[in-house]
C-alpha positions as semicolon CSV with decimal commas, in nm:
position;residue;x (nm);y (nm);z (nm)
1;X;-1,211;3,247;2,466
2;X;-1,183;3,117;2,137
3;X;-1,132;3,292;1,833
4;X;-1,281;3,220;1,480
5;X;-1,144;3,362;1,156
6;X;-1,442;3,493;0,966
7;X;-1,511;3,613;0,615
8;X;-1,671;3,947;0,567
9;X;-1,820;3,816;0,212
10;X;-1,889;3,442;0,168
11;X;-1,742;3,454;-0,195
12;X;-1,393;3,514;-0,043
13;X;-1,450;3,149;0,100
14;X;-1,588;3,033;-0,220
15;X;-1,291;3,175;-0,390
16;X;-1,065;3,017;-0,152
17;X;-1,264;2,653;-0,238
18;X;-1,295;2,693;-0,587
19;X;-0,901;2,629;-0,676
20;X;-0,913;2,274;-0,455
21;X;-1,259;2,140;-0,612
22;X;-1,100;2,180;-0,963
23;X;-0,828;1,981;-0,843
24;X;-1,034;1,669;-0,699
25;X;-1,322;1,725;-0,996
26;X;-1,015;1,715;-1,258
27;X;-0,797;1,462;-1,141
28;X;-1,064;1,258;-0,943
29;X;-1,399;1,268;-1,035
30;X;-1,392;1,314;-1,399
31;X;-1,170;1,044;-1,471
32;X;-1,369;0,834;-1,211
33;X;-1,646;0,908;-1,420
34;X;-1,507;0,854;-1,749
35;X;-1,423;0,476;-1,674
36;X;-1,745;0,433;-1,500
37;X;-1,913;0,503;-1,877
38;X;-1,614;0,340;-2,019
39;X;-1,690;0,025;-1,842
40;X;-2,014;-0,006;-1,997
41;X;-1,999;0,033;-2,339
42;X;-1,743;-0,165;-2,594
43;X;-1,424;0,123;-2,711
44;X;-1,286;0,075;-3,029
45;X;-0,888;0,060;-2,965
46;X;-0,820;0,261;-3,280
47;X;-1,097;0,548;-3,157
48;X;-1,423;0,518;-3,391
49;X;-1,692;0,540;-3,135
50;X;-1,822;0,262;-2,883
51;X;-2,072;0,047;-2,830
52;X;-2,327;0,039;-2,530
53;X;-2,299;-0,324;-2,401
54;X;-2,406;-0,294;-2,052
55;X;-2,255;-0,482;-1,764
56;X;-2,075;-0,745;-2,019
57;X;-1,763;-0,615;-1,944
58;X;-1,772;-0,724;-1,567
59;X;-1,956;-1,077;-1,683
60;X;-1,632;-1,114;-1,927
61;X;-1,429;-1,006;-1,645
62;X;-1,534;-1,212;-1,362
63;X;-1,572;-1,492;-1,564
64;X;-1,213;-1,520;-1,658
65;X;-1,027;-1,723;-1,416
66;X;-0,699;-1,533;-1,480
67;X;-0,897;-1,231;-1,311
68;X;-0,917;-1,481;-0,969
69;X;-0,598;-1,564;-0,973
70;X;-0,504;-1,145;-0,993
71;X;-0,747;-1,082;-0,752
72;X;-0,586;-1,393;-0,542
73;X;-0,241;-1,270;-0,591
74;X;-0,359;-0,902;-0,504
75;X;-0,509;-1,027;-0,154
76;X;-0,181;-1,234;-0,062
77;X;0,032;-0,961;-0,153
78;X;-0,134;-0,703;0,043
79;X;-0,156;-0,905;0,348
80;X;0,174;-1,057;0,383
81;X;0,353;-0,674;0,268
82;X;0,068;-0,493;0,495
83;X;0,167;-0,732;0,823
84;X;0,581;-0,715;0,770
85;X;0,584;-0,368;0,668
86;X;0,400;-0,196;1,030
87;X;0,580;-0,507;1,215
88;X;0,919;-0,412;1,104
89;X;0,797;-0,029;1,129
90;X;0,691;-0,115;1,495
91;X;0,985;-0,288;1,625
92;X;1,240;-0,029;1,469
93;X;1,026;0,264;1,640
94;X;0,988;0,084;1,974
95;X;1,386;0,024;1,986
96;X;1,441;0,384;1,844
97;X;1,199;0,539;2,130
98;X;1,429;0,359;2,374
99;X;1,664;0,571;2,333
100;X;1,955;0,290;2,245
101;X;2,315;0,370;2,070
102;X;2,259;0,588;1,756
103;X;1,918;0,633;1,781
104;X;1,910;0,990;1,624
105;X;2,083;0,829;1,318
106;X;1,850;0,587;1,283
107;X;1,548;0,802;1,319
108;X;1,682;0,953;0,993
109;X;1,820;0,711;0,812
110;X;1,469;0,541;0,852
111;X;1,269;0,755;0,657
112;X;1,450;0,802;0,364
113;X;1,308;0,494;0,172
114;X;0,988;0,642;0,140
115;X;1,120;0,868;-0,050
116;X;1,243;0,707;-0,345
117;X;1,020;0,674;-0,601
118;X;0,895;0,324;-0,700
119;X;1,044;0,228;-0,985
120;X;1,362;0,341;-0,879
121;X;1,298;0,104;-0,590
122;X;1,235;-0,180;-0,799
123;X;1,507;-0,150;-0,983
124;X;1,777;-0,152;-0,691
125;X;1,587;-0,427;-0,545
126;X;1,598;-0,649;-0,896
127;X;1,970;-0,599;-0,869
128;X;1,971;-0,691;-0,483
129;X;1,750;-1,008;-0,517
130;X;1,888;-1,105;-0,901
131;X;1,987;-1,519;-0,885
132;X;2,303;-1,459;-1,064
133;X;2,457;-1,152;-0,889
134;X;2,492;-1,029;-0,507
135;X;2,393;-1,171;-0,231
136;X;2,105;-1,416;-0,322
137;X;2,406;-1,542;-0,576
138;X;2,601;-1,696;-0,290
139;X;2,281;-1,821;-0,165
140;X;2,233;-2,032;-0,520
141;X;2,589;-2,156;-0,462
142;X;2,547;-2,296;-0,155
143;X;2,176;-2,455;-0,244
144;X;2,171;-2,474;-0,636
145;X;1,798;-2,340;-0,777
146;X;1,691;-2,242;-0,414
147;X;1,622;-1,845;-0,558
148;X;1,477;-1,810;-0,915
149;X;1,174;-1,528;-0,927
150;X;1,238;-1,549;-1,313
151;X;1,139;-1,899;-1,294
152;X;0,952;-1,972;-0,937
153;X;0,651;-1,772;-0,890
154;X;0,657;-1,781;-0,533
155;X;0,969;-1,667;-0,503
156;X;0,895;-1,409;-0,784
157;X;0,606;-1,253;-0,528
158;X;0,878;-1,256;-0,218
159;X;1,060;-1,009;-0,400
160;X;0,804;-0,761;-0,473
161;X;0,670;-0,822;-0,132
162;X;0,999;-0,775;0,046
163;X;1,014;-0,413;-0,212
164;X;0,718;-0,268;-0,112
165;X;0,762;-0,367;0,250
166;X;1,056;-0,198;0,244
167;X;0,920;0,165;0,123
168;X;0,661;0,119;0,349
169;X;0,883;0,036;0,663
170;X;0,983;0,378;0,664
171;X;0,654;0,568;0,637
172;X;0,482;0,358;0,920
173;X;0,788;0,406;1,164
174;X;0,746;0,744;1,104
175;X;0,374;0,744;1,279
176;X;0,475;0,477;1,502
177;X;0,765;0,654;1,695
178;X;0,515;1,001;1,667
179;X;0,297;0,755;1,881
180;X;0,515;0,609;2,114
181;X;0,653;0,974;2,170
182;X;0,321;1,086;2,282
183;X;0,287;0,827;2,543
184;X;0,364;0,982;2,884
185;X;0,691;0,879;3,025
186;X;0,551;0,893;3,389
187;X;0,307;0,573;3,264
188;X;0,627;0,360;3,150
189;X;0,823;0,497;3,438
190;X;0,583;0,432;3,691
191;X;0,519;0,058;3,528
192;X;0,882;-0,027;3,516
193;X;0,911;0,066;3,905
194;X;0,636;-0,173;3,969
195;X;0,844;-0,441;3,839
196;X;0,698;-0,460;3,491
197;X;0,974;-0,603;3,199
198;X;1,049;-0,378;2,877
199;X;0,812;-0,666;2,682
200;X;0,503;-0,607;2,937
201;X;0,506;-0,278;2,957
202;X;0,491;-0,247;2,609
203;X;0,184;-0,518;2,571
204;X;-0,041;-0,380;2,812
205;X;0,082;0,018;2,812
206;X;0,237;0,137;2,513
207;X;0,038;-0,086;2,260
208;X;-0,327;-0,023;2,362
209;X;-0,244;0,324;2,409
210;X;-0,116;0,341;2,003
211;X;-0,386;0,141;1,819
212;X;-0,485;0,460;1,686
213;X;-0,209;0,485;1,479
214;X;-0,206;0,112;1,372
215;X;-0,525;0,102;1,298
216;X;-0,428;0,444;1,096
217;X;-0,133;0,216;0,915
218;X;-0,350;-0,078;0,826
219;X;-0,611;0,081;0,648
220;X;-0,319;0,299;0,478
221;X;-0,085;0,032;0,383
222;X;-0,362;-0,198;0,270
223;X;-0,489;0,083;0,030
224;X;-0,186;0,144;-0,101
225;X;-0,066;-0,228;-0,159
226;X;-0,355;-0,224;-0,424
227;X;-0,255;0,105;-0,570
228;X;0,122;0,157;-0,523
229;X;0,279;-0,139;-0,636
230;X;0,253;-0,063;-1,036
231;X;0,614;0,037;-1,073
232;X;0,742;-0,243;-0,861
233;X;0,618;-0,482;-1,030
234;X;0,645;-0,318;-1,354
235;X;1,026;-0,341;-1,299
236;X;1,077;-0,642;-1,122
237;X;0,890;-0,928;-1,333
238;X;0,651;-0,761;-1,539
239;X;0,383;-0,945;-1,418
240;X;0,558;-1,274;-1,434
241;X;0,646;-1,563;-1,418
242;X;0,330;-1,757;-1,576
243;X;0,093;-1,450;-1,389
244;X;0,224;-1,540;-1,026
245;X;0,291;-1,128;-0,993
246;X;-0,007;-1,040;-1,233
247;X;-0,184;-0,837;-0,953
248;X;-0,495;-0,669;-0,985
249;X;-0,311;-0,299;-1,088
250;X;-0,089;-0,424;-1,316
251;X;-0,337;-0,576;-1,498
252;X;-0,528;-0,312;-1,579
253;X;-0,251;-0,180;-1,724
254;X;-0,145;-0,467;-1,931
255;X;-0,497;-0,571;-2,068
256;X;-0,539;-0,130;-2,135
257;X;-0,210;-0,076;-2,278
258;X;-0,088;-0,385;-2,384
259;X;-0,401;-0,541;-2,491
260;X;-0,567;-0,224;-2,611
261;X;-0,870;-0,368;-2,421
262;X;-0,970;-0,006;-2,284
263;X;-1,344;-0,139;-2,190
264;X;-1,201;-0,409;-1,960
265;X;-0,957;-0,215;-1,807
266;X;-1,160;0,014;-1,739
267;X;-1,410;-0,251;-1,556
268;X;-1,134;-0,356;-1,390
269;X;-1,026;-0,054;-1,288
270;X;-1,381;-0,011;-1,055
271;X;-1,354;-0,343;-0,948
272;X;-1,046;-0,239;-0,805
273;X;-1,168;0,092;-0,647
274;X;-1,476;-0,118;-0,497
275;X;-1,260;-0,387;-0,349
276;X;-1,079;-0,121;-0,179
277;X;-1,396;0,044;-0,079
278;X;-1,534;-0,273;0,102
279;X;-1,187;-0,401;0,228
280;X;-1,191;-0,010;0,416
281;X;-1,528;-0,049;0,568
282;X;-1,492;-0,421;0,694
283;X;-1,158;-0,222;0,886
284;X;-1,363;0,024;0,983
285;X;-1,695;-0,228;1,103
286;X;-1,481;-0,492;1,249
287;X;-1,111;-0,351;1,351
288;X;-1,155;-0,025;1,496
289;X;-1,410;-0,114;1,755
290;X;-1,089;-0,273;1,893
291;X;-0,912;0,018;1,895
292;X;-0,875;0,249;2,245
293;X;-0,902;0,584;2,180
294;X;-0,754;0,841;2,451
């Protein structure tokens, strides 16, 4: 029979609620609300008051074509980081799950990048990928100008994108060897003694049964390819060069801070949430009637 903690008063469960809803109304909500209101009116950058104005911050906004080109550079960097970071994460937890030499050290070693904090990150990774030191040096020897992110915006955008991918390879292969763990061994035994290879047993066992989990991943890494690359690209090029790594985050902090443009941050800044919004609910409309739930 079940059993069910109950509360002889229900103000020992409001009390219990009370310390959590100051936390989301404080550090969610009211700011959320504060740059809805901020977004419509005009703030002086000195302080002095504001102006209503309406919606003209989002006309300004979305008619500037520097704002495409963020939002552009926001989409491409979210995708391609999104797509290498869960198919790295994947292949390292399938090979890990396998049980192969050093294994355990792996399955350690593997999560630690997640835990280094962003800008810290950034600036290893500035060092690693720099054109005139380490290894992308003796790259430049050998082909002269083939590596410049202070020059080439493309290759400006690999680097941040091969960053981030890199914290995120370690939180996704956490989930994905959780998943593959939970998969029954009898299933892949019994499939291998029908004759199945490692590569088909994974396809049509051990990958339908964790689409959970990477449908769990993509909406996760997605979100936080909007939110969590600030410091990387803070760090790395600043934005730069000529606003090929301008994405949609960092400018919001560059027209707020830099700019002292606090109204059109602040539009920005919903913009932002409501892309993420919609990009959530196509995942959730389109992708997870694909996934198989056990």
């Amino acid at each position: 029979m079940e059993k069910r903690v109950t509360f002889g008063r229900w103000t020992i469960g409001i009390l219990f609620a009370v310390p959590q809803l100051i936390l989301i109304f404080t550090f969610f909500y009211w700011p959320a609300g504060q740059a809805v209101y901020w977004s419509l009116t005009l703030q002086q950058p000195w302080g002095g008051g504001n102006i209503w104005v309406g919606l003209d911050n989002f006309r300004s906004i979305l008619a500037n074509a520097d704002y495409w080109n963020s939002i552009t550079a926001s989409l491409v960097f979210a995708g391609i980081s999104t797509g290498l970071a869960m198919v790295i994460a994947l292949v390292l937890a399938t090979l890990t799950d396998r049980q192969l030499a050093g294994s355990r050290l792996y399955r350690v070693v593997l999560i630690w990048p997640y835990g280094i904090a962003a800008p810290a990150l950034a600036m290893a990774f500035r060092f690693i990928l720099a054109p005139e030191a380490g290894f992308m040096a003796a790259v430049n020897k050998v082909w002269p100008g083939f590596w410049d992110p202070g020059l080439n915006g493309a290759d400006a955008m690999a680097s941040v994108i091969i960053a981030f991918s890199w914290k995120y390879v370690g939180y996704n292969f956490i989930f994905f060897l959780a998943a593959l763990q939970a998969i029954p061994r009898s299933l892949i035994e019994a499939a291998a003694m029908d004759g199945s290879g490692v590569v088909r047993r994974f396809w049509d066992i051990q990958f339908p049964l964790i689409t959970p989990t990477i449908f769990f991943l993509l909406v996760i890494n997605i979100t936080e390819s909007f939110q969590d690359s600030f410091g990387i690209v803070d760090i790395m090029t600043a934005g730069g060069p000529a606003n090929a790594t301008n994405l949609m985050v960092y400018k919001i902090y560059s027209d707020g801070f830099k700019g002292l443009d606090y109204s059109g941050a602040a539009a920005q800044s919903i913009i932002l949430m409501l892309l993420i919004i919609l990009l959530t609910i196509v995942q959730f409309r389109f992708i997870e009637r694909r996934v198989h739930y056990r």
